[in-house]
C-alpha positions in Angstrom: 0.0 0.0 0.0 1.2 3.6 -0.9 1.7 5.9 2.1 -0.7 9.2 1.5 1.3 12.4 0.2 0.8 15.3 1.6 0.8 18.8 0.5 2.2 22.0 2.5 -0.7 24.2 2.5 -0.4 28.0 2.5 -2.6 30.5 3.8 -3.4 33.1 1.9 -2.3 36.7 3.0 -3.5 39.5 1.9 -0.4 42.0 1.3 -0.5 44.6 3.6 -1.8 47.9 2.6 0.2 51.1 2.1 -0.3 54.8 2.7 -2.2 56.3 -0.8 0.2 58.0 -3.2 -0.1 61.2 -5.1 -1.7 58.6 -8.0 -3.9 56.4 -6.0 -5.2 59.4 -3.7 -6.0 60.9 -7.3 -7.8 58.5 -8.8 -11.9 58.8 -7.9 -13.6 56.0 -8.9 -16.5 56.7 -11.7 -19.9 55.8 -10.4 -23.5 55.3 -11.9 -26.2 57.1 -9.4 -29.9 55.9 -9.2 -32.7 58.2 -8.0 -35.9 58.6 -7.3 -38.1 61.6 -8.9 -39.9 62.3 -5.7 -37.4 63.1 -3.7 -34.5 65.9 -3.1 -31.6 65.7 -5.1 -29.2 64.5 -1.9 -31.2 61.5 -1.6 -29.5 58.6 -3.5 -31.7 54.8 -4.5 -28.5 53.3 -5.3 -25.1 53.7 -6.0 -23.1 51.5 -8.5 -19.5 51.6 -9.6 -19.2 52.4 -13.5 -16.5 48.9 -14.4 -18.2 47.7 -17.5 -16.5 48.8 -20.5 -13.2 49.6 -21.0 -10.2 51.4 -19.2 -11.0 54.7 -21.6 -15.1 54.1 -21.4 -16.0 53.3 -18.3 -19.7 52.4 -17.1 -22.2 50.3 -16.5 -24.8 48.3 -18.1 -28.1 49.4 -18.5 -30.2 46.3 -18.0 -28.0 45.9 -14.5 -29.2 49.4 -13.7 -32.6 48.5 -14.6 -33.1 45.5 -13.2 -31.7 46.6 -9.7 -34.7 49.6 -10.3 -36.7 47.3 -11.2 -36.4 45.2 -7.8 -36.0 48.7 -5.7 -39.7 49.6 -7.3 -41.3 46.5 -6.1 -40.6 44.4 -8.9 -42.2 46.3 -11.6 -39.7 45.0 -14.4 -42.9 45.5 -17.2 -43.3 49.6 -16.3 -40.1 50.8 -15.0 -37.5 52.5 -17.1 -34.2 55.0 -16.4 -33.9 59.1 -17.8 -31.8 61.3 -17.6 -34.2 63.6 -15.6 -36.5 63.4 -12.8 -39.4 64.5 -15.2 -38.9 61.6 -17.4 -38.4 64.0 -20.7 -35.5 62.6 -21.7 -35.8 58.6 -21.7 -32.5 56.8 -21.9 -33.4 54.2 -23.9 -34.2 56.4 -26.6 -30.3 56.9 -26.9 -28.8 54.2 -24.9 -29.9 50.3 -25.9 -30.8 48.1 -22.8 -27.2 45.9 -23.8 -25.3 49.6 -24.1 -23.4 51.3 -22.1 -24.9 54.0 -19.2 -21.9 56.7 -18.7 -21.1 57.8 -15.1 -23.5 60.3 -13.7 -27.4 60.7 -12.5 -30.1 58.6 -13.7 -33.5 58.5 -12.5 -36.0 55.9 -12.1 -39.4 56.4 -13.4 -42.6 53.6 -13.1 -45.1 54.2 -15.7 -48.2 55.3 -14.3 -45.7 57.1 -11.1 -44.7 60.0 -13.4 -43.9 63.1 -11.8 -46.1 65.9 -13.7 -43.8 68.7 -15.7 -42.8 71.7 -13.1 -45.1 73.9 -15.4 -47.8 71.4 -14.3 -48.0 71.9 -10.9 -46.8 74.0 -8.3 -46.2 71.9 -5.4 -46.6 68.5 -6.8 -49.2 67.1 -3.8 -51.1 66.2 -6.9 -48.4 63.5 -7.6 -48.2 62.1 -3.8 -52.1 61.8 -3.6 -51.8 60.0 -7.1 -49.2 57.7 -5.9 -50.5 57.2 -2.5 -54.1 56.1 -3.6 -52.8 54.6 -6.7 -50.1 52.3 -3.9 -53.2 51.9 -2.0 -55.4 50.8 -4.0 -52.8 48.3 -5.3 -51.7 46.6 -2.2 -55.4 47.0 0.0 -56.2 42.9 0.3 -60.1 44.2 0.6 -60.5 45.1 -2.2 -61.7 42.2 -4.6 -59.4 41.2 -7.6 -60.1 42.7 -11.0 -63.0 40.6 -13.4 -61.4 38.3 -16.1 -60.5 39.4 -19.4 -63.2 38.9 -22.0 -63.0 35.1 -24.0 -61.4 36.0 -27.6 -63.1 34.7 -30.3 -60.9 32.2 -32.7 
């Protein structure tokens, strides 16, 4: 019978770190920010590091960015999509496909149906929180019976 071999095992060490340099202190990482059109502009949804792409385009996939919305919003993959302002003017994937590349910056996430109205619309935008609220409401009350069947189509 062969006598077992055995291997030396190493642990892995993780070098140690070293004060930041004039390069490393330099360098910001890009990032890809997520909001929400209701509230102030200091309030973030989500923060993602832009590290798709390559080392002279850097950022991030849009379907990631969506998806994560997406799941954020409740899971409304079928009505949520990103702009590039919180009034929803300027939808991204009008320039941007959902396999392209989102630069680094702002992007907000709108749910259709959850639309903030235009600034010329309204003045204080209570209008839009009594619209969500009752429209959030109405969704999620277990009282209220479920919605009648779609009519039979005729083949």
């Amino acid at each position: 019978m062969a006598s077992p071999q055995y291997h030396t095992i190493t642990p892995t060490v993780r070098p140690p770190c070293h004060p930041p340099t004039a390069e490393t202190a330099a360098f910001t990482p890009t990032r890809v920010c997520l909001r929400h059109p209701g509230y102030t502009t200091d309030n973030i949804l989500l923060t993602l590091p832009a590290v798709d792409g390559t080392q002279s385009r850097l950022g991030l996939h849009h379907r990631t960015l969506l998806s994560a919305g997406a799941i954020i919003s409740g899971n409304k993959f079928s009505h949520a999509y990103l702009s590039h302002d919180r009034t929803a003017r300027e939808r991204v994937d009008a320039t941007t496909p959902l396999d392209g590349l989102l630069e680094p910056g702002d992007y907000w996430l709108q749910v259709r149906g959850y639309e903030l109205p235009a600034p010329d619309q309204t003045g204080d935008g209570l209008e839009y929180r009594r619209r969500h609220t009752d429209q959030e409401r109405d969704s999620t009350d277990p009282s209220m019976p479920p919605p009648p069947p779609p009519p039979p189509t005729s083949t």
